[in-house]
Each structure stands twice: as structure tokens, then as C-alpha cells.
C-alpha positions in Angstrom: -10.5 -1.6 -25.9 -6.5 -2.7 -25.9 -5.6 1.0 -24.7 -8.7 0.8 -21.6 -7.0 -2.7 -20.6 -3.6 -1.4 -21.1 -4.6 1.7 -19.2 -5.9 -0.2 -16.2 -3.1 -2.7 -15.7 -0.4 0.2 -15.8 -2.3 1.5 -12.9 -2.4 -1.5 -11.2 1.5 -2.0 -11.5 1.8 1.7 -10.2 -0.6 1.0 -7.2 1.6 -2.0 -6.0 4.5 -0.3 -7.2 3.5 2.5 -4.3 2.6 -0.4 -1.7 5.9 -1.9 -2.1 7.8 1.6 -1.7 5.8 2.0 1.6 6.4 -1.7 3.0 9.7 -1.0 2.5 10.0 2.1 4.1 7.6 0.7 6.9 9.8 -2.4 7.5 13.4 -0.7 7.0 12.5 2.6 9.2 14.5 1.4 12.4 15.3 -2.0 11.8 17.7 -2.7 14.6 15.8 -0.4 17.2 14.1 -3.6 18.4 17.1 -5.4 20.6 18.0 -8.8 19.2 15.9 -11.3 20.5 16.7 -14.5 22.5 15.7 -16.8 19.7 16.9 -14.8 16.9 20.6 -14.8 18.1 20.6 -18.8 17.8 19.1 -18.8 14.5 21.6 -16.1 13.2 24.4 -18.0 15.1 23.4 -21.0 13.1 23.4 -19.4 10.3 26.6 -18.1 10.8 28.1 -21.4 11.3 26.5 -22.9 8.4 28.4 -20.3 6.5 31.3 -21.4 7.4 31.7 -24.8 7.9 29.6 -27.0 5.2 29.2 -29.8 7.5 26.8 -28.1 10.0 24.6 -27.1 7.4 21.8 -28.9 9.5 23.0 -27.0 12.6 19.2 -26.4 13.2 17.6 -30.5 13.7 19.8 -30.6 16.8 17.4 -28.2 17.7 14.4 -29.9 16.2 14.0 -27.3 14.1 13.7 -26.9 10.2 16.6 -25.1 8.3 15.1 -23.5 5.5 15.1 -19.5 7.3 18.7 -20.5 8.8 19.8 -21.3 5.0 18.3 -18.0 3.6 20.4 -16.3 6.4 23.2 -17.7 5.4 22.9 -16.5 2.0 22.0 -13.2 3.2 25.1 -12.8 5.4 27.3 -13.0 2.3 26.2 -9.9 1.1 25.7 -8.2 4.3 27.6 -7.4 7.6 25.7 -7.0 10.4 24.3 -10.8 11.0 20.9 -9.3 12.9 20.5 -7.2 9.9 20.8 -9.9 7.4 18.1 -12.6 8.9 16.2 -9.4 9.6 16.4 -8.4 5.9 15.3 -11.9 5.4 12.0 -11.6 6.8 11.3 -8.0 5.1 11.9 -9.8 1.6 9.4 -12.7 2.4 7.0 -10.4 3.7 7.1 -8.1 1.0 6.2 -11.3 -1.1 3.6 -11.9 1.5 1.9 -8.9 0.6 2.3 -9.2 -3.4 0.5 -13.1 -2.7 -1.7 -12.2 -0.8 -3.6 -9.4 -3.9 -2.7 -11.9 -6.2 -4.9 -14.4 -4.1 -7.9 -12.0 -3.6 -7.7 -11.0 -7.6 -7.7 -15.2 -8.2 -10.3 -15.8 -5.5 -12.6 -12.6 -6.0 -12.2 -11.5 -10.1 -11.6 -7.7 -7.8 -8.4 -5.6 -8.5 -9.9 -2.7 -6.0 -10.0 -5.8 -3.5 -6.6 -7.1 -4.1 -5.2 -3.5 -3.3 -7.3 -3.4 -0.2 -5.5 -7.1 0.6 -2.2 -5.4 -0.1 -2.7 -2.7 1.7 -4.4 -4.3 4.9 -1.1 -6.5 5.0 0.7 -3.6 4.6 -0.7 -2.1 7.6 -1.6 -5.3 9.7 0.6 -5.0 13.0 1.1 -8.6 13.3 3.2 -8.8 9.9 4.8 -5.4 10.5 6.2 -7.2 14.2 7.1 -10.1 12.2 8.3 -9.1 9.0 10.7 -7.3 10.9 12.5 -10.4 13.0 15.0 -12.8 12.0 12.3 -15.4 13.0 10.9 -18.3 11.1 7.1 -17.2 11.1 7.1 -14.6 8.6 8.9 -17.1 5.8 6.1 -19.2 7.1 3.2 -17.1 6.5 4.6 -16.5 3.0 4.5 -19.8 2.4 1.0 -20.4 3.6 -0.4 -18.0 1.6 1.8 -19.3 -1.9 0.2 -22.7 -0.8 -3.2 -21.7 -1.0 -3.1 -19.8 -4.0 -1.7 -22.5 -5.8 -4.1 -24.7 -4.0 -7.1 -22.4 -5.3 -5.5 -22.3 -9.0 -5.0 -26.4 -9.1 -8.7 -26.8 -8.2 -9.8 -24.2 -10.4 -7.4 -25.2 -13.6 -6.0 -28.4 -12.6 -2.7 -28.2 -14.7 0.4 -30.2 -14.5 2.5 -26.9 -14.0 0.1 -25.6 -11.1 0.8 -29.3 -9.0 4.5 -29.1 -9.9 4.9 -25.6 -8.5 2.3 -26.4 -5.2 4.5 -29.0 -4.5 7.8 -27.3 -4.4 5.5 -24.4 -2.0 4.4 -27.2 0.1 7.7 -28.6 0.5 9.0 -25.1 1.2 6.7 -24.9 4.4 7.7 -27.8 5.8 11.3 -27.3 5.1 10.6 -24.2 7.3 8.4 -25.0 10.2 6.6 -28.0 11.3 3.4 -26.3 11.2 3.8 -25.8 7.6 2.2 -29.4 7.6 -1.3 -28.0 8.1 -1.1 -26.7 4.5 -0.7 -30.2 3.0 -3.7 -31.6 5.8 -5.6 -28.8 4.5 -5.7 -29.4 0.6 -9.1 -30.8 0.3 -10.7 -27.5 1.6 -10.4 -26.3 -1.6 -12.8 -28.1 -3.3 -15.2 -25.8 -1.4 -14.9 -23.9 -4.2 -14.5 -26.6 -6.9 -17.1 -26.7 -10.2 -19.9 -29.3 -8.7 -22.2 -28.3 -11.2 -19.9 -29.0 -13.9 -21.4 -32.6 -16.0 -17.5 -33.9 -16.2 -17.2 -33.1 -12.0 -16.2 -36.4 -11.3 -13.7 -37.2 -14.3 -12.2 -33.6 -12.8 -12.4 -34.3 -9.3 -9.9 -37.4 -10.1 -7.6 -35.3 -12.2 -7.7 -32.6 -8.9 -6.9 -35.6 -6.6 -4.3 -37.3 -8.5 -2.2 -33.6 -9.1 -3.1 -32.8 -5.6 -1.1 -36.2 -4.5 1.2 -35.7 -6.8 1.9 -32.2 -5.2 2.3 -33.8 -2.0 4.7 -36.5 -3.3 7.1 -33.7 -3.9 7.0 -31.7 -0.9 7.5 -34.8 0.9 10.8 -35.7 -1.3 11.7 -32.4 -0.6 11.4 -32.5 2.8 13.6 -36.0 2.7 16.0 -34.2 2.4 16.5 -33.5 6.2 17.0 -37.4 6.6 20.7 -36.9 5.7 21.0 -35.4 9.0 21.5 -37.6 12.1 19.4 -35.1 13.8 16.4 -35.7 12.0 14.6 -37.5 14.7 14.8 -34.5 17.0 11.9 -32.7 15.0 9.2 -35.4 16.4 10.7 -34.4 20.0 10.9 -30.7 20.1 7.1 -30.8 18.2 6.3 -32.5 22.0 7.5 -29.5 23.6 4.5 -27.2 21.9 2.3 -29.4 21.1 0.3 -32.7 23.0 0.8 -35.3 21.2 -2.5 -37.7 20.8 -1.6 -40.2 22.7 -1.2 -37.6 25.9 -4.0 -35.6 24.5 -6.5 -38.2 24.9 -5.3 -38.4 28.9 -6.7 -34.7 29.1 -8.3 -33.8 25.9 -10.0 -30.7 27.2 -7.9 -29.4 30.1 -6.5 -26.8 28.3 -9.0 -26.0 25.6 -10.9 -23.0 27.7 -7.8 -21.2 28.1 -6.0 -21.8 25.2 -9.0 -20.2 23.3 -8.9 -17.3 25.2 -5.1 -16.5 25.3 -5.0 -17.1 21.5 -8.3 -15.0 20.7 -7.0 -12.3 22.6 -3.8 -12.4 20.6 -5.7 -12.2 17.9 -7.7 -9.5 18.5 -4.6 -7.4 19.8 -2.8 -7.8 16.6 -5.6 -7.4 14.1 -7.5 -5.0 16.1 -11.3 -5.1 16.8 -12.4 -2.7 13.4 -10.3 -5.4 11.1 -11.3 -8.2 13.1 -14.9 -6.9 12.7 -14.7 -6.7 9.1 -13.7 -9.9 8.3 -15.9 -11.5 10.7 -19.0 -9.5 8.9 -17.8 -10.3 5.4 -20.5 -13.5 5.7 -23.2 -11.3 7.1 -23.0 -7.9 4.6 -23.6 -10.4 1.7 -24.6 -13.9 1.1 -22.5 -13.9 -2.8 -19.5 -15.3 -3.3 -19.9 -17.4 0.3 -17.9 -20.2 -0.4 -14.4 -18.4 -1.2 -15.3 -16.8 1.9 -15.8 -19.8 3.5 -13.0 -21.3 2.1 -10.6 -18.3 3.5 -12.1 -18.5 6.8 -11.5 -22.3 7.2 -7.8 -22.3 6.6 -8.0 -20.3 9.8 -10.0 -21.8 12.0 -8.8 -25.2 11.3 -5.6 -24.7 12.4 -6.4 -22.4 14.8 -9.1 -25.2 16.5 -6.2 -27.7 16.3 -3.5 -25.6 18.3 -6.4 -24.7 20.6 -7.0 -28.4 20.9 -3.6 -29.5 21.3 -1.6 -26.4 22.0 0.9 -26.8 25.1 3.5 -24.1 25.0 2.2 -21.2 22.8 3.4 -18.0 21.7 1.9 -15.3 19.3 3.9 -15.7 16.9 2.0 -19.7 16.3 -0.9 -17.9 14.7 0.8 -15.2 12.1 0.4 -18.0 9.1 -3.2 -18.5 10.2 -4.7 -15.4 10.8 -3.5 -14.2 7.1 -6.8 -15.5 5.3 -8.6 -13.0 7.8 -7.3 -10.2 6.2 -8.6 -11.2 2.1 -11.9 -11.6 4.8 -11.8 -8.0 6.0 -11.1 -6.3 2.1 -13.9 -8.4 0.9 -16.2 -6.4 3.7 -14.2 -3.1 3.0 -14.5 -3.3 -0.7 -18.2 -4.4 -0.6 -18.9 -1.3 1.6 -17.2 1.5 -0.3 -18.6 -0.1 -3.2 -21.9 0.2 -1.8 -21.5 4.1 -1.0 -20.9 5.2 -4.4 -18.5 8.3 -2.7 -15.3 8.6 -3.7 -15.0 10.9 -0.3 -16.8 9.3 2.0 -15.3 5.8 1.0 -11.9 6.9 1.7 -13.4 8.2 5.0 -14.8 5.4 6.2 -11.6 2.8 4.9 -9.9 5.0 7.4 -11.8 4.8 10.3 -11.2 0.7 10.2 -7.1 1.7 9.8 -6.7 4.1 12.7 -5.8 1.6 15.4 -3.7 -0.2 13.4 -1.9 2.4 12.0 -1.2 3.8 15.6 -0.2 0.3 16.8 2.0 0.5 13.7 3.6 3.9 15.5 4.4 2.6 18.3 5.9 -0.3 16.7 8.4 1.5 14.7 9.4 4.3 17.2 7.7 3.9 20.3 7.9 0.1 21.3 8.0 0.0 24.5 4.5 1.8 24.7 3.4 -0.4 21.6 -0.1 -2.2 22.7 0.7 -5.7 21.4 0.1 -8.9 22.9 2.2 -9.1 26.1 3.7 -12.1 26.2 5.6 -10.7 23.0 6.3 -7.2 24.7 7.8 -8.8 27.6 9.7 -11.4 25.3 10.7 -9.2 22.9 11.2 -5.4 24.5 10.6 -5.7 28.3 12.0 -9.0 30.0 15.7 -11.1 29.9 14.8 -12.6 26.2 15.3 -8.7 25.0 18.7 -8.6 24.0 19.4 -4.9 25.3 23.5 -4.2 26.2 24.6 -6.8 23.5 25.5 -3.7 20.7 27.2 -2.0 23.7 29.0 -5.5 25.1 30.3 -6.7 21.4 31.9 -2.9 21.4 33.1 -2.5 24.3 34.6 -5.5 23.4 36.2 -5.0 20.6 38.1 -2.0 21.8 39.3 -3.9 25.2 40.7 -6.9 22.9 42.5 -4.0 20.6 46.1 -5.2 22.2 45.3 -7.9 24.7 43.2 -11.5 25.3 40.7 -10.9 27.3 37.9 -13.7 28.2 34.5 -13.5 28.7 32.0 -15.8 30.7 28.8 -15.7 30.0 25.0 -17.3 32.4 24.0 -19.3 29.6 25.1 -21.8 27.3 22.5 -21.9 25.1 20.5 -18.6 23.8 21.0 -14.6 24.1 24.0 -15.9 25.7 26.7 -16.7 24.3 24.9 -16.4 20.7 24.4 -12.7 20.8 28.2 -11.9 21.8 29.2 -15.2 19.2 27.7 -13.5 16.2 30.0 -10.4 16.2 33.2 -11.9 18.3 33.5 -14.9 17.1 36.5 -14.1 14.6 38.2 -12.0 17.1 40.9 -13.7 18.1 41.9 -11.8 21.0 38.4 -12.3 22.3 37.4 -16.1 24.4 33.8 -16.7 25.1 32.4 -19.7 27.0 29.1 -20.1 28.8 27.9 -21.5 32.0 24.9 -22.8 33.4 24.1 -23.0 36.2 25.8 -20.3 37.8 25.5 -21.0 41.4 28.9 -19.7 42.0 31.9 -18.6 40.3 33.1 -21.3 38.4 36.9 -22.5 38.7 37.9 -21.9 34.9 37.1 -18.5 34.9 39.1 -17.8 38.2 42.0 -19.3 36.3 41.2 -17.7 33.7 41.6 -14.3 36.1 44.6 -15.2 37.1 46.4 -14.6 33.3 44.5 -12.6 31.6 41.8 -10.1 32.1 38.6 -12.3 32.5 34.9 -11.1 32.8 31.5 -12.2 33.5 27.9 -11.2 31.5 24.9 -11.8 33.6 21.7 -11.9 31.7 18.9 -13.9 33.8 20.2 -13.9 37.6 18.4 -10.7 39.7 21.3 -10.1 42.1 24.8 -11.3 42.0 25.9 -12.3 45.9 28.4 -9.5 47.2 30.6 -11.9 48.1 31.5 -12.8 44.5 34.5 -11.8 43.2 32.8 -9.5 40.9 33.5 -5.7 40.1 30.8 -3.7 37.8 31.4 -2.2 34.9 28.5 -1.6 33.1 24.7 -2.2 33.6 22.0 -1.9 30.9 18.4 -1.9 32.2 15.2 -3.0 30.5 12.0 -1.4 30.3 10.9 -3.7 33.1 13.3 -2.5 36.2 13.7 -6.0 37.5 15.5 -7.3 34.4 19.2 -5.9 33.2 22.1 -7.3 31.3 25.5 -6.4 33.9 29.0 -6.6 32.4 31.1 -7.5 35.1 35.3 -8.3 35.6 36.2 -11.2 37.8 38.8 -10.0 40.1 42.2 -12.1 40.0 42.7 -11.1 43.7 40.4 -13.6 45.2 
């Protein structure tokens, strides 16, 4: 009997020992093809700074935004060069946890190892985490720490140990350090006791030792999350959260305005990213068996609640909003998979049909990695990320061009933007140049005055990111021009002429 149980758990170690050699070949194949992205220049430039100079180590709150990813990056960039590579490295690490979590969760939730592969491996292929896990963007450390909060969440209402509340704590506390929307994990807590022992005859005498861990777990994450009052900025959060989100109070002025097409801009998201045959299965895993219904239903509630509540209240929205929440979909869809290959009772024709439901995202996955700017994803992130301004194409061939001009001279650049792709993106690789100024400007309605002074000692030029067409009667002189996918967009390096 030991040898059959030692037998089986060495092939489960070399089963996720093969997943995690293919996530990481899947996430480091062509990690820099993507062009750095508008936001992940000012979250690398942050980081950067942080690095450097202890007192901005809440660089991020005058942002409103949450430091945790910027401090990760930071730590990264000490042991590696290229900044874009480092916070991108970042988010490969946490979604490689992501996917061990997430078979650990369907093993805890299910009693299944087949099932917790088929997690694995559906997170392995799910286009949505391979987009993300491959960004120096907040959203994949987020989805990490979703899914770490709910497994501890499920082991707390299952054990209810001291150890389990200490560590869902310091998890829960880890989400909101990261994102505001790491919130919804603590909010959704009592979801959980879908799944708790009713029919137990101590319930209630264990339901009180659930609730008072469970509040103890949310004590922590909220001392943890006190930390961010050292910073001045801390009051900023509650503002930028106004930017995405209607706060009640302007909600109730409109409650329903935006609810029809909210829905349909984030299912269709959705659906792009998970693809109909996944999205299928998971939505059938309550309709090919009535067993096990309330894990099920537990899984599928820590998606729709927050996904009702940025449907409800959602004002700016991106893709990239519902990663975290669309991750309980996918225990959903190897719950359906495993049932059905189960049910076959053919080695051959199982493996048959499990690959019928991973064609279309393993040829969204192609495109991703080498063809991106065919890949089918949602378009708001193929024009934010590949095809429009926020695409950060020319910056590799700026920062080293550069480099070689400011080899024996100064030489200044200007750049349309103070705040973004530009200056950030040139920042992160120039800023320790010292032959090499860079300042930005907003608006540019014409050539401003410092940079024609600037002209008039030392060679001076202008980077043009957002503006369509520069007037010929600028004092301008092209020098290089690096198009986008979509022709209407370029980034165009030009030098100010000290003749004017």
C-alpha cells in the first residue's frame, strides 16, 4: 500500500513538474516581442525610482494606486537589467504560482488529482493568463492572490485552524496591498460556508469558531494594509477608485444606465479570452451532474459576484478588470472535462475529445506568442496593447539610438507627454545617462520656448507619440518614424532645428 501511494504522488510531482517546464517555456518564448505598454512603463519607472531613493517607496498612492507589484519590481530589477524584463518576469513567477494554486484548490475542493492536472493545465493554456502573465501589470499578482485567498478560505471553513486564519490573513492583506479590487476577496468570505458541515450536531459551536478566525483574518489584512497610511498619498486611492468605478452615492443618480452595456462589453471579453468550448464547459459543469453542486456553486459565485458588481457599478473598464474573476471558471470547466473523460472509459478517445475543447485556445495562444498582431483577443486590449499610441513601438530603437548620439556629446530630448509611455519609457533606460536630458510636455500646441533654447546649445530633439501630424511650419526635421499596426498611429523622432 505505501509503495501504490508513493507511486502515485511521484507521478503527480512529475506531471506538475512537466506543467511548470511548459509555462515557462510558454511565458518566456518572446517575452519582449510585445512593445512595452503605456501603463507598464510608469509602473517599471516607479519601481525604478523606488530602487533608488528609499523615500519614494510609495511612489505608486500619488497615483492612487497600491505598491505591492511596484515593490516586487524593485526587487526584481536588482537581479536583472532590462527593467521591462524584470516586472515582466514578475508576472511569469506569480502566474506560475497561479497555476500550482489553482490544482491545489481543485484537489482541496474536488478529493481529484486527474482534475487538479486538468486545472493546471487549463491555466496553462487559458489565453487570458498567458496575455497577462506575461505584462509587467498588476492583474496577474492579483489573480494569484485571489485564488491563494480562496483556498485558504475553503481550508479555514473546512478545518478551521489558527494557522489556516493566520496565513488567509497575510493572502488577504496581500490583495489589497496590490489592487483595490483585491477587497472583493475579504467581502466575499462568507461564500464559503456554502460548503461548510450543516449537518454536523456541533455546526453552530463551529460556525462561531469559522467566524471569529475568519475576523481575525480580516484584522490582519487590514493591519497590513495600514501600512499605506504612512504615506501622505494615501487618500488618493478613494479618488482614483472614482475614476473606474461609480461610487454609491452617484450610482444611485443612475443605477442602471450603464448595466446593459457593461454586461455585454464584459461578457464578450469573457468569452474572447476563454473561448466558447471552455466557456461551455464550465457553464455545463451544473448540468452534466447534480454531485458535488455546492463547490461548484461556490466556484461559480466568486465570479459572478464580482463580476455583477463591476457590471453594476463599472465606469471605465478594461479586460484586464475581470482576469482575477474569471479564474474560478476554469476549476468549473476541468470539473466538466474530467467528469466527461471519466465517463468514456477510453484512454484514446478521452484525450481526443480534451482536445477538441483546447484547439481555439491553443491557437489564440499562437498568435499570442508569435503572431500578435493577428491574435483574436478582446480589442480594446489589441488596440491598447499592439495596435494604437499606448503600444510602445520605437522606444527599444529611441533609448538606442540614444545612447550612441550621447556617446561624446549632451543632447536633450523633449518628449508629448509628461505622464505615461512618455517620458517613462525613454526614463527607464536613460535615466543614468548623463549626457542624455529628458523633459516632457503637455500640451504641445506649439514648440515650446525651453526646447528652442535648448536648440540653440546643444543638439535638442522632439518624440511625438499621440499627435497625428506635426504642422510643417514647426521647426522640426525627421529622423526616424516607427509605425504601428494601425497606420494612423506612429511614434516620430524628430530634431528641433536651432535655425529658427
Amino acid at each position: 500500500m505505501f509503495f501504490k501511494v508513493a507511486a502515485k504522488q511521484k507521478n503527480c510531482l512529475t506531471v506538475f513538474l512537466v506543467l511548470i517546464a511548459f509555462f515557462l517555456a510558454s511565458r518566456l518564448t518572446n517575452l519582449t516581442q510585445w512593445p512595452i505598454f503605456v501603463d507598464e512603463a510608469i509602473y517599471l519607472r516607479w519601481a525604478q525610482i523606488a530602487q533608488n531613493d528609499a523615500n519614494w517607496r510609495f511612489i505608486s498612492l500619488v497615483d492612487g494606486k497600491q505598491p505591492l507589484f511596484v515593490w516586487l519590481t524593485m526587487v526584481m530589477m536588482e537581479a536583472v537589467a532590462d527593467p521591462l524584463v524584470a516586472g515582466r518576469l514578475v508576472s511569469v513567477l506569480t502566474g506560475l504560482a497561479s497555476m500550482l494554486i489553482i490544482g491545489i484548490l481543485g484537489w482541496v475542493l474536488f478529493r481529484s488529482r486527474r482534475l487538479a492536472f486538468l486545472a493546471s493545465l487549463l491555466y496553462l493554456v487559458f489565453p487570458f493568463a498567458l496575455v497577462y502573465d506575461r505584462m509587467a501589470l498588476m492583474d496577474g499578482l492579483v489573480g494569484t492572490w485571489t485564488l491563494l485567498s480562496l483556498l485558504l478560505a475553503v481550508l479555514l471553513v473546512k478545518y478551521r485552524r489558527l494557522d489556516v486564519a493566520l496565513l488567509l490573513g497575510a493572502a488577504l492583506g496581500g490583495g489589497i496591498l496590490t489592487k483595490s479590487s483585491g477587497f472583493l476577496n475579504i467581502y466575499f468570505l462568507p461564500l464559503t460556508l456554502l460548503i461548510f458541515d450543516w449537518q454536523s450536531q456541533r455546526r453552530w459551536r463551529r460556525l462561531v469558531k469559522w467566524a471569529g478566525l475568519a475576523l481575525l483574518a480580516v484584522i490582519i489584512s487590514q493591519v497590513i494594509y495600514s501600512v499605506l497610511r504612512l504615506s501622505p498619498f494615501f487618500h488618493i486611492i478613494e479618488q482614483k477608485n472614482a475614476f473606474f468605478v461609480h461610487p454609491l452615492s452617484e450610482w444611485l443618480e443612475h443605477p442602471f444606465d450603464f448595466l446593459r452595456s457593461n454586461f455585454r462589453g464584459l461578457l464578450n471579453w469573457l468569452i474572447s479570452y476563454l473561448t466558447w468550448p471552455v466557456f461551455a464547459l464550465a457553464v455545463g459543469s451544473f448540468g452534466l451532474d447534480k454531485k458535488q453542486f455546492w463547490p461548484k456553486a461556490l466556484l461559480f459565485l466568486w465570479f459572478l459576484a464580482p463580476f455583477s458588481a463591476l457590471t453594476l457599478f463599472g465606469k471605465t473598464l478594461y479586460p484586464r478588470f475581470i482576469f482575477f474573476m474569471s479564474l474560478p471558471l476554469l476549476l468549473l470547466a476541468a470539473w466538466s472535462l474530467e467528469t466527461i473523460t471519466r465517463r468514456l472509459k477510453n484512454n484514446r478517445l478521452s484525450i481526443l475529445i480534451g482536445l477538441l475543447f483546447f484547439i481555439l485556445p491553443l491557437r489564440l495562444d499562437f498568435q499570442v506568442l508569435f503572431q500578435p498582431e493577428k491574435a483574436a483577443i478582446a480589442r480594446s486590449d489589441q488596440d491598447q496593447y499592439i495596435r494604437s499610441w499606448p503600444a510602445g513601438y520605437g522606444v527599444k530603437e529611441i533609448v538606442a539610438w540614444a545612447k550612441k548620439e550621447a556617446e561624446n556629446k549632451k543632447i536633450f530630448i523633449a518628449t508629448e507627454g509628461t505622464f505615461g509611455l512618455m517620458p517613462a519609457s525613454l526614463e527607464l533606460y536613460l535615466w543614468d545617462n548623463p549626457n542624455v536630458e529628458i523633459k516632457g510636455f503637455f500640451p504641445v500646441n506649439e514648440i515650446p520656448a525651453a526646447v528652442l533654447d535648448k536648440a540653440a546649445k546643444i543638439p535638442t530633439f522632439f518624440v511625438f507619440n499621440e499627435t497625428v501630424a506635426v504642422p510643417g511650419s514647426w521647426p522640426l526635421k525627421l529622423v526616424a518614424e516607427y509605425p504601428r499596426p494601425d497606420p494612423r498611429f506612429s511614434m516620430r523622432l524628430y530634431q528641433v532645428r536651432a535655425d529658427y
